[in-house]
C-alpha positions as CSV (number, residue, x, y, z in Angstrom):
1,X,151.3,98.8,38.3
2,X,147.7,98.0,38.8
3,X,145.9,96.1,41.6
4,X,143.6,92.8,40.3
5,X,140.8,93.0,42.3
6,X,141.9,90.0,44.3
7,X,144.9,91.9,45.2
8,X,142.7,94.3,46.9
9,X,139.3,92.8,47.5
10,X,141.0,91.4,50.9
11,X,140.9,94.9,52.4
12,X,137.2,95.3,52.5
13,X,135.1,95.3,54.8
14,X,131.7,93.8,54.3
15,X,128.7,94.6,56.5
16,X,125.3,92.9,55.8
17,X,123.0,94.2,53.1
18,X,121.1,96.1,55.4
19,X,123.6,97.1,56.9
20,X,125.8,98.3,53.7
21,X,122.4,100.2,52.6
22,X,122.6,102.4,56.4
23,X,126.1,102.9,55.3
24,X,125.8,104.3,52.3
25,X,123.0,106.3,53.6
26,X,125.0,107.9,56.2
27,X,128.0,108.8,54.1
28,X,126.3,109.4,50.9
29,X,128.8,107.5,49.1
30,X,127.9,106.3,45.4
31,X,129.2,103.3,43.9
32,X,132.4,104.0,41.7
33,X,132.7,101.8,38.6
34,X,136.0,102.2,37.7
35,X,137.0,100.9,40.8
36,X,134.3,98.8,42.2
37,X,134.0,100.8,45.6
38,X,132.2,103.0,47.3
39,X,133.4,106.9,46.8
40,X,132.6,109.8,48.8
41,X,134.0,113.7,48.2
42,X,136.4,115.2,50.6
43,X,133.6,117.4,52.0
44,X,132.0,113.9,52.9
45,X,135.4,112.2,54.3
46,X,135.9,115.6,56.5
47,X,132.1,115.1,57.4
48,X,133.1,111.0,57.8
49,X,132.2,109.2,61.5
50,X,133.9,106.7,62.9
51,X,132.2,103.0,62.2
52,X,131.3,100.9,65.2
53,X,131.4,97.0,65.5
54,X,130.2,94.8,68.4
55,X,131.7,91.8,68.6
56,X,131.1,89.7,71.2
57,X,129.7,92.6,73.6
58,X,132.9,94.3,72.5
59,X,132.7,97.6,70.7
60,X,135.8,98.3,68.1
61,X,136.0,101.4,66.1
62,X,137.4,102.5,62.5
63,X,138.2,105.6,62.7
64,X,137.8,107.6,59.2
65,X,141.0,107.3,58.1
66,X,140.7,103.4,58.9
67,X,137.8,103.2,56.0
68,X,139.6,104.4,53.0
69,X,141.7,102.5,51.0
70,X,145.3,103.8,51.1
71,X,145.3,106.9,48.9
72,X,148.8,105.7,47.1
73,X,146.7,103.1,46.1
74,X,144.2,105.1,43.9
75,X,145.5,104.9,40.7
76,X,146.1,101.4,41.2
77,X,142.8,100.4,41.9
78,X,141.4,102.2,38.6
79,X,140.9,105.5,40.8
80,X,141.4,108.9,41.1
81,X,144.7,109.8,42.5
82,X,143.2,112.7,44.8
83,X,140.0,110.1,45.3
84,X,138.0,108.8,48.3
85,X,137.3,105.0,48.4
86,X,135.9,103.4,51.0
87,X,136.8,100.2,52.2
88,X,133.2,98.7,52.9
89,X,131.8,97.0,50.7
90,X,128.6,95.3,49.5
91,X,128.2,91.1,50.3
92,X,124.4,90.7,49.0
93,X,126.0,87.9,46.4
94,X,127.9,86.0,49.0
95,X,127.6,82.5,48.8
96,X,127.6,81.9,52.3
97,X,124.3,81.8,54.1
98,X,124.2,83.1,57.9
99,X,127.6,85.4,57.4
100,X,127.0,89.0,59.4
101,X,130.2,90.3,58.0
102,X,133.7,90.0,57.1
103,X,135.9,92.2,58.8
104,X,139.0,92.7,55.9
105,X,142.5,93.7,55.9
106,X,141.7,97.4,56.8
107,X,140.2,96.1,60.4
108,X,142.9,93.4,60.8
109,X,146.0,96.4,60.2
110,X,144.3,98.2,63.4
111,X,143.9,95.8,65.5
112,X,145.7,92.4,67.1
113,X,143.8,89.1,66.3
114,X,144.3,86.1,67.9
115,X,142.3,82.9,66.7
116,X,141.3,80.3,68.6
117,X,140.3,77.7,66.2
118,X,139.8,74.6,68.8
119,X,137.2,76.3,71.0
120,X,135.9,78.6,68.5
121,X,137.0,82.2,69.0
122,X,138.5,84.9,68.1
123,X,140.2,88.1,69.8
124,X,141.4,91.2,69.2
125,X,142.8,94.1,71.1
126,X,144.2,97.2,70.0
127,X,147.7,98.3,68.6
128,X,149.6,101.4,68.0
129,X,148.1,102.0,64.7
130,X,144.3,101.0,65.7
131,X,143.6,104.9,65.8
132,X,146.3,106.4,63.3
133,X,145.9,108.8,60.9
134,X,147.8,107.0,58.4
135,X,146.6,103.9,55.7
């Protein structure tokens, strides 16, 4: 079985270009065609910090683990099966003007979210699996 890439784009994680362009710096990830994604070696994902958002005055972490893509999924995606992909990914062709980010699956299955859609926010607090060595 293999993954359309709406079946999967859901998971990323999407930082601003700038920001995306620090990312890739700091991992040394290159851009995978087959899969669409960023890729990094396993010396890199053992070498792999944690990724820090502020939301709100709040800071919420991805741990290393939290920004791959589940490794059963490799082969689905178009990937190697013993691959690295990361789960951030580029939005410089959004359509959307003023968008920071979009925080995908991969955040939402670490932490709670509540939305509060008639006064406009949104919180989130952390579960069992927020810093779990498992995806």
């Amino acid at each position: 079985m293999t993954l359309t890439p709406t079946e999967y784009v859901y998971k990323l994680i999407s930082p601003t270009p700038d920001a995306y362009k620090s990312y890739v710096d700091a991992t040394g990830a290159v851009f995978d065609l087959s899969t669409g994604l960023l890729s990094i070696s396993s010396a890199q994902y053992g070498n792999l910090q944690s990724l820090f958002f502020d939301i709100g005055g709040s800071t919420y972490e991805l741990t290393p683990n939290a920004q791959i893509m589940p490794r059963s999924l490799n082969i689905n995606i178009g990937g190697q099966s013993d691959g690295f992909y990361l789960v951030v990914a580029n939005i410089s062709n959004a359509p959307l003007s003023g968008m920071d980010f979009v925080l995908g699956m991969a955040f939402l299955e670490r932490f709670y979210t509540v939305l509060d859609t008639g006064n406009s926010r949104v919180g989130f607090a952390t579960t069992q699996f927020t810093n779990a060595n498992i995806n």
